[in-house]
C-alpha positions as a Python dict, from the first residue, in 0.01 Angstrom:
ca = {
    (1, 'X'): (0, 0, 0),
    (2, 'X'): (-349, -7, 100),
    (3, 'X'): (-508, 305, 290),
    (4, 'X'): (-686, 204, 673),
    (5, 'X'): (-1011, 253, 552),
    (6, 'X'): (-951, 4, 224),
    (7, 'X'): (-757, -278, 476),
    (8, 'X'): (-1066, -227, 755),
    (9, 'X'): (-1322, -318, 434),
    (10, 'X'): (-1102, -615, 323),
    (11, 'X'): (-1124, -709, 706),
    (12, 'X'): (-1491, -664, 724),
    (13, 'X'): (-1529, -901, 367),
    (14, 'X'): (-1347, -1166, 545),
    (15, 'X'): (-1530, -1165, 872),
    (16, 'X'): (-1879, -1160, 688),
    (17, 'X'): (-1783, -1486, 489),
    (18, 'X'): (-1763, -1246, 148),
    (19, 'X'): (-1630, -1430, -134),
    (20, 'X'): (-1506, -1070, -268),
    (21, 'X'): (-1151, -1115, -164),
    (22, 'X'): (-837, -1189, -400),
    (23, 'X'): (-740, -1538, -263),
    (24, 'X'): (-1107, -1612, -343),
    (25, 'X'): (-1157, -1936, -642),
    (26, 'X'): (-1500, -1888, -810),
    (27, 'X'): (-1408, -2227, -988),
    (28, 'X'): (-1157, -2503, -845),
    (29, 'X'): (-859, -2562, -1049),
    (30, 'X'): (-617, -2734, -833),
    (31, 'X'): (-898, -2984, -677),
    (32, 'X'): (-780, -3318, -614),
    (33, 'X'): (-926, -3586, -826),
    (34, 'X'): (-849, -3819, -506),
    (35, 'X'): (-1061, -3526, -340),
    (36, 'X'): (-1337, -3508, -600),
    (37, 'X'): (-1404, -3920, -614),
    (38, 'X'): (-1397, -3971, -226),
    (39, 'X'): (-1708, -3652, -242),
    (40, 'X'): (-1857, -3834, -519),
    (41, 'X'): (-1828, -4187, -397),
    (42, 'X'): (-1799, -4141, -62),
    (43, 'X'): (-2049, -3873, 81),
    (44, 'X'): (-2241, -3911, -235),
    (45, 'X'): (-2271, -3575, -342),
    (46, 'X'): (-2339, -3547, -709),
    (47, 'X'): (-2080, -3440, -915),
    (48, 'X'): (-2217, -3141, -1051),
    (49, 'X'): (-2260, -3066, -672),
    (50, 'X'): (-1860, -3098, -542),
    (51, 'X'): (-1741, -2772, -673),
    (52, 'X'): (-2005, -2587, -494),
    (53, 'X'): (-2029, -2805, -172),
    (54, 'X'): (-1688, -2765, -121),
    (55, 'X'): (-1628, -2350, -234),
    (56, 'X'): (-1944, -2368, 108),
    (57, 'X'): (-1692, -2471, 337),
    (58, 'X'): (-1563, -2159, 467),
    (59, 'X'): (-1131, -2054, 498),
    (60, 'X'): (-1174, -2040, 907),
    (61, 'X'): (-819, -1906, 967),
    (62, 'X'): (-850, -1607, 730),
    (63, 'X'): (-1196, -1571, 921),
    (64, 'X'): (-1091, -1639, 1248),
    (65, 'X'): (-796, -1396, 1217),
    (66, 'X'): (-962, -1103, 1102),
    (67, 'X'): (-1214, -1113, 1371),
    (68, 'X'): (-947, -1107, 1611),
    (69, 'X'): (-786, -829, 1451),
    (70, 'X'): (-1080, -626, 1421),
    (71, 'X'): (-1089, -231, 1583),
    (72, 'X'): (-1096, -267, 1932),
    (73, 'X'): (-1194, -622, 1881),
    (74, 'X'): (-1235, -850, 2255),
    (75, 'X'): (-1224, -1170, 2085),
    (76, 'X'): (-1045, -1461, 2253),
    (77, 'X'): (-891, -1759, 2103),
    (78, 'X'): (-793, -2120, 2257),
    (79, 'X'): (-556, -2321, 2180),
    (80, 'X'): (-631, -2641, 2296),
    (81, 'X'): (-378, -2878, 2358),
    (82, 'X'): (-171, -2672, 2178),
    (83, 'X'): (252, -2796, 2230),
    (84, 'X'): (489, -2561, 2155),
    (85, 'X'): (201, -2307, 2051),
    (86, 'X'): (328, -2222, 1744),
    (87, 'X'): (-18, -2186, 1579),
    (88, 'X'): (-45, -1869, 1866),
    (89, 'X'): (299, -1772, 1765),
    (90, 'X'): (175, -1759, 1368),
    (91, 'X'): (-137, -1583, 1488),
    (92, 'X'): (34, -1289, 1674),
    (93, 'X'): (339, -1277, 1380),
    (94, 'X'): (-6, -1202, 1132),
    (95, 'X'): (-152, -909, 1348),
    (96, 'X'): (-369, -1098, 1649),
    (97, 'X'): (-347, -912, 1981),
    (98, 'X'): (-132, -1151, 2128),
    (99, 'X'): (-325, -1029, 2509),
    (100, 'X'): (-650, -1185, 2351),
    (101, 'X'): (-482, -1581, 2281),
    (102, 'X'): (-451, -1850, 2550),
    (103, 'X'): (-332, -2191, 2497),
    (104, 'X'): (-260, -2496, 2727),
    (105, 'X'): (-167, -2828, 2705),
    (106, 'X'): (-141, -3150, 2961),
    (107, 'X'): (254, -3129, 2988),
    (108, 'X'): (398, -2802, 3128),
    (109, 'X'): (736, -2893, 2954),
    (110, 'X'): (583, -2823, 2619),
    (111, 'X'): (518, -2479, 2685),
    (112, 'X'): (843, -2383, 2861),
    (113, 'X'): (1001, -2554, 2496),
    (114, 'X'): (796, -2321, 2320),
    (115, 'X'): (930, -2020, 2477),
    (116, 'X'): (1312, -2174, 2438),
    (117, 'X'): (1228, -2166, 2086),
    (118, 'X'): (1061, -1893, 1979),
    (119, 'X'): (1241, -1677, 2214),
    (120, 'X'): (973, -1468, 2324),
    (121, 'X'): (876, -1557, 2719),
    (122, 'X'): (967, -1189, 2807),
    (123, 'X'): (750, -1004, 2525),
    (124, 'X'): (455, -1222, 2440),
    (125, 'X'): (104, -1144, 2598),
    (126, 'X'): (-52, -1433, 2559),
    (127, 'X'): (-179, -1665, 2830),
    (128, 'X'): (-10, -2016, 2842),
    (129, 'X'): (-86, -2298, 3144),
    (130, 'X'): (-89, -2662, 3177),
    (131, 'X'): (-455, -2829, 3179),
    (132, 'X'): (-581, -3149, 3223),
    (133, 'X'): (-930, -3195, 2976),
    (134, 'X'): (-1083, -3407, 3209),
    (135, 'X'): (-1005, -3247, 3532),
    (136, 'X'): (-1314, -3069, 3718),
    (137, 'X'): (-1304, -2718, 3739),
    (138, 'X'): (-879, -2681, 3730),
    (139, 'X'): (-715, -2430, 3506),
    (140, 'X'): (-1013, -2433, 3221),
    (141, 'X'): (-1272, -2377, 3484),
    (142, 'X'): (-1086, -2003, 3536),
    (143, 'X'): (-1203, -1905, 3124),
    (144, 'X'): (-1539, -2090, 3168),
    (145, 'X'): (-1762, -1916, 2914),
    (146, 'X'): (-1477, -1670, 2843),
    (147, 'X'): (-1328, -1779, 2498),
    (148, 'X'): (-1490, -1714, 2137),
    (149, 'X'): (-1257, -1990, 1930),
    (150, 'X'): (-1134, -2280, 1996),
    (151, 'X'): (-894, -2424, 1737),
    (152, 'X'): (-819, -2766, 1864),
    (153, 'X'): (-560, -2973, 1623),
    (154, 'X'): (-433, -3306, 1601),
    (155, 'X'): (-645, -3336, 1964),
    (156, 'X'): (-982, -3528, 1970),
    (157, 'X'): (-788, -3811, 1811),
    (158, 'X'): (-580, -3893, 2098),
    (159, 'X'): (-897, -4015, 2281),
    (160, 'X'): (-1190, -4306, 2236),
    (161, 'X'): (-1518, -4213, 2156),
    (162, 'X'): (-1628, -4126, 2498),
    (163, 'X'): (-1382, -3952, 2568),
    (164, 'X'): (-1405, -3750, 2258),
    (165, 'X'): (-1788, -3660, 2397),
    (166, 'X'): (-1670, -3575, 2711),
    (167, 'X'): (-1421, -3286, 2540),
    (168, 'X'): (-1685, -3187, 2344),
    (169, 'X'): (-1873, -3086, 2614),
    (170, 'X'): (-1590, -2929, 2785),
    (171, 'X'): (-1520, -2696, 2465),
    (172, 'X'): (-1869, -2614, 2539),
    (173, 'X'): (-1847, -2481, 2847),
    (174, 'X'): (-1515, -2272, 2795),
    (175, 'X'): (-1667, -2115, 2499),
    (176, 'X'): (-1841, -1828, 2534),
    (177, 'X'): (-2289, -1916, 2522),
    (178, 'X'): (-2343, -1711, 2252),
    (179, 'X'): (-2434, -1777, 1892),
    (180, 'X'): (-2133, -1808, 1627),
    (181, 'X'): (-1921, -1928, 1929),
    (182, 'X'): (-1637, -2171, 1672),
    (183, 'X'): (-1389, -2490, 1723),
    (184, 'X'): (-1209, -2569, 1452),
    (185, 'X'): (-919, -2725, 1368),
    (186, 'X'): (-775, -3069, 1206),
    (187, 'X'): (-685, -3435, 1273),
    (188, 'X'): (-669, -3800, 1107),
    (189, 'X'): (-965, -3923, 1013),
    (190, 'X'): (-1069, -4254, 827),
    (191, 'X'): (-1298, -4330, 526),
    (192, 'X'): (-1481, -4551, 768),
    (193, 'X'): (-1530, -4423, 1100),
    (194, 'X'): (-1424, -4692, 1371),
    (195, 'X'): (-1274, -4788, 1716),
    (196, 'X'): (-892, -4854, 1667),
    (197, 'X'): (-633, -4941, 1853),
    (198, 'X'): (-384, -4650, 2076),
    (199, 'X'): (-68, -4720, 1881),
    (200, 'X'): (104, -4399, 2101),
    (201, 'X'): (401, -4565, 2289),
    (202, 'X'): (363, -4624, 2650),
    (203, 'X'): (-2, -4437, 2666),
    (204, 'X'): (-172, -4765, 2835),
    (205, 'X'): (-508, -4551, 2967),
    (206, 'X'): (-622, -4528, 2595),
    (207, 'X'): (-615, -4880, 2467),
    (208, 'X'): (-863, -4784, 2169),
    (209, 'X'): (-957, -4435, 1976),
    (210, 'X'): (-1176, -4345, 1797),
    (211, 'X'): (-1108, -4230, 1441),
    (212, 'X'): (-1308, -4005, 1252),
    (213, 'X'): (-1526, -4028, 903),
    (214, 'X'): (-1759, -3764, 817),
    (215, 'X'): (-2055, -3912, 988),
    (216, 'X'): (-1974, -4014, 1289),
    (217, 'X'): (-1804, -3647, 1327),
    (218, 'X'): (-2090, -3491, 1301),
    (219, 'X'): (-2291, -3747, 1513),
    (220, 'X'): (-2033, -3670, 1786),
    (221, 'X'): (-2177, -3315, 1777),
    (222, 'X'): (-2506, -3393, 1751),
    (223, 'X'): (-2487, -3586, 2099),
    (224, 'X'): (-2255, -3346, 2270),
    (225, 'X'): (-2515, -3074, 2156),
    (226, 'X'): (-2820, -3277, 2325),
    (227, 'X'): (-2603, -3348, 2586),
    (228, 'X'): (-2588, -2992, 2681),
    (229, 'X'): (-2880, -2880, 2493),
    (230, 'X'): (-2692, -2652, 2214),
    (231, 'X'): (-2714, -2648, 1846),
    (232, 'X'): (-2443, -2702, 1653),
    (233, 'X'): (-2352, -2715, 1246),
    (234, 'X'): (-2074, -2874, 1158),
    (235, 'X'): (-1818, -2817, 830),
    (236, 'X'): (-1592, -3105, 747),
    (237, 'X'): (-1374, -3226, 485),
    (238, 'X'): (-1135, -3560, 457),
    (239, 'X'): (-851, -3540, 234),
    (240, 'X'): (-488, -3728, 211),
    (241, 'X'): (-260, -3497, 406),
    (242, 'X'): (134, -3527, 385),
    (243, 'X'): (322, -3824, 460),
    (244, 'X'): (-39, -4024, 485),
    (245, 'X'): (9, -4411, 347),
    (246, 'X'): (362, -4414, 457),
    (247, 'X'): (513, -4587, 778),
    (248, 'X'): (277, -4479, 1108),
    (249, 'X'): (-6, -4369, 874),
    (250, 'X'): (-14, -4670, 623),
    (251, 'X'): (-351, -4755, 838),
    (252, 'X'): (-600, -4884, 529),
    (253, 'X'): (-861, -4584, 451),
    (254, 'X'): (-639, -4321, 707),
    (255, 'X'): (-750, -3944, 607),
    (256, 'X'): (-690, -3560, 749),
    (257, 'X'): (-1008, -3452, 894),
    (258, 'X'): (-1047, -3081, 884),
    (259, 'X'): (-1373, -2898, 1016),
    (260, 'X'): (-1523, -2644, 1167),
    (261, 'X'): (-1834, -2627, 1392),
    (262, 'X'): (-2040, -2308, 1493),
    (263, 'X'): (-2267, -2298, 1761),
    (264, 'X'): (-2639, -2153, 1609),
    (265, 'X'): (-2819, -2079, 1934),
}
C-alpha cells in the first residue's frame, strides 16, 4: 500500500506530464510496424525521430484523471455526445468526483439506457441532459465557460466539415477561457483527409462527412482558433483500431484518429 503523501506525489507526476511514473516506456517495444511506416511515410518524420515524436504525445486519461482527482480539486469534465456515458461511469469507478462530470447527448433515451444499465440513477452525482450541438444557447449555453475537459469520442465524425467548425467553436465556448483548457478524445480518421459520403442509415441531413487525416485535423483547429481568436496546439495520432478493414470500415485508407488539443492563451 502506498502512504497519502506517496499517492498525492504520484498524482502530482501525472498532472505535470512527468515521465517518472511506472507505466512510463523510455523506449517503445510493442510499437506497431504498421504504426512506425505510416509516421515514416506518411507524416514524414524521420525514423530516428518516431520513437521520440510519439513518447511527446502525452497519456491524456491518466492526466486528465488525476487532475480531477486532485485535493479539493474544482475541475469539470464533458462528455460530449457521450451515449450511455460509460466513459463517466469508468471515470467515477477510478476515483473522479462524480459531482464534477457532466455529459449529454442529442437523444434523451440514451441516457435513461445508461442508468438501466449501470444501475446507478439514484447514487450518481453527475450531471446528465439532452443537447442539441447546434442549438443557440439551449442546455450547453447553462455551462458556458464552465467546463475544463472536454473528451469528445467517436463525435466530430458524424458531421461535414462545416459542421465540424461549427462544434469546434462551440467546445470553445463551454470550456472554460483559460490557458490549458483540453478536448480530447478519438474517432475514424483516413490516411487522406476527404469529404465522404454519410453511410449512417436514415440520417438524410448529413449527406457527406468529413473524415479526418492529420492535416486537415489540425487545420480544423487552426480556423476554429481564428475564428474565435484562440490558440490552440494540437496532439494527434492515426493508427488501425479494432475491427478496421472489415465489413462497415473496409473504407480504403480508414484509420482511428486519437488527439488531444490544449488551448495556450
Amino acid at each position: 500500500m502506498h502512504s497519502e503523501r506517496e499517492q498525492s506525489d504520484y498524482s502530482a507526476k501525472i498532472a505535470s506530464g512527468s515521465k517518472d511514473v511506472p507505466w512510463y516506456q523510455a523506449e517503445l517495444t510493442t510499437f506497431s510496424p504498421v504504426c512506425r511506416e505510416l509516421l515514416e511515410n506518411y507524416s514524414r518524420i524521420p525514423p530516428q525521430r518516431v520513437d521520440s515524436h510519439v513518447l511527446e504525445i502525452n497519456p491524456s486519461y491518466q492526466r486528465v484523471l488525476s487532475l480531477l482527482k486532485a485535493p479539493q480539486s474544482q475541475h469539470k469534465l464533458l462528455d460530449l455526445g457521450c451515449c450511455f456515458a460509460q466513459d463517466i461511469r469508468k471515470l467515477v469507478h477510478d476515483g473522479a468526483p462524480s459531482e464534477n462530470l457532466y455529459a449529454c447527448d442529442l437523444k434523451p433515451d440514451f441516457l435513461d439506457l445508461g442508468y438501466d444499465l449501470f444501475a446507478d440513477k439514484e447514487s450518481i452525482k453527475s450531471h446528465f441532459f439532452a443537447a442539441d450541438i447546434f442549438q443557440e444557447g439551449g442546455a450547453l449555453g447553462k455551462i458556458k465557460g464552465k467546463i475544463d475537459v472536454i473528451y469528445a469520442a467517436s463525435f466530430f465524425h458524424l458531421f461535414s466539415w462545416d459542421d465540424q467548425i461549427k462544434i469546434c467553436k462551440k467546445t470553445i465556448e463551454v470550456l472554460k477561457p483559460t490557458k490549458g483548457s483540453i478536448v480530447f478524445g478519438r474517432q475514424t480518421g483516413n490516411l487522406k483527409g476527404r469529404e465522404v459520403p454519410n453511410s449512417r442509415n436514415g440520417i438524410k441531413d448529413t449527406p457527406m462527412i468529413w473524415r479526418h487525416d492529420l492535416e486537415s485535423f489540425k487545420k480544423m483547429w487552426e480556423v476554429a482558433g481564428q475564428e474565435t481568436g484562440t490558440k490552440w496546439k494540437t496532439w494527434a495520432v492515426l493508427d488501425i483500431g479494432e475491427g478496421m478493414g472489415q465489413g462497415h470500415w473496409a473504407e480504403d485508407g480508414l484509420r482511428r484518429l486519437r488527439y488531444k488539443v490544449e488551448r495556450l492563451d
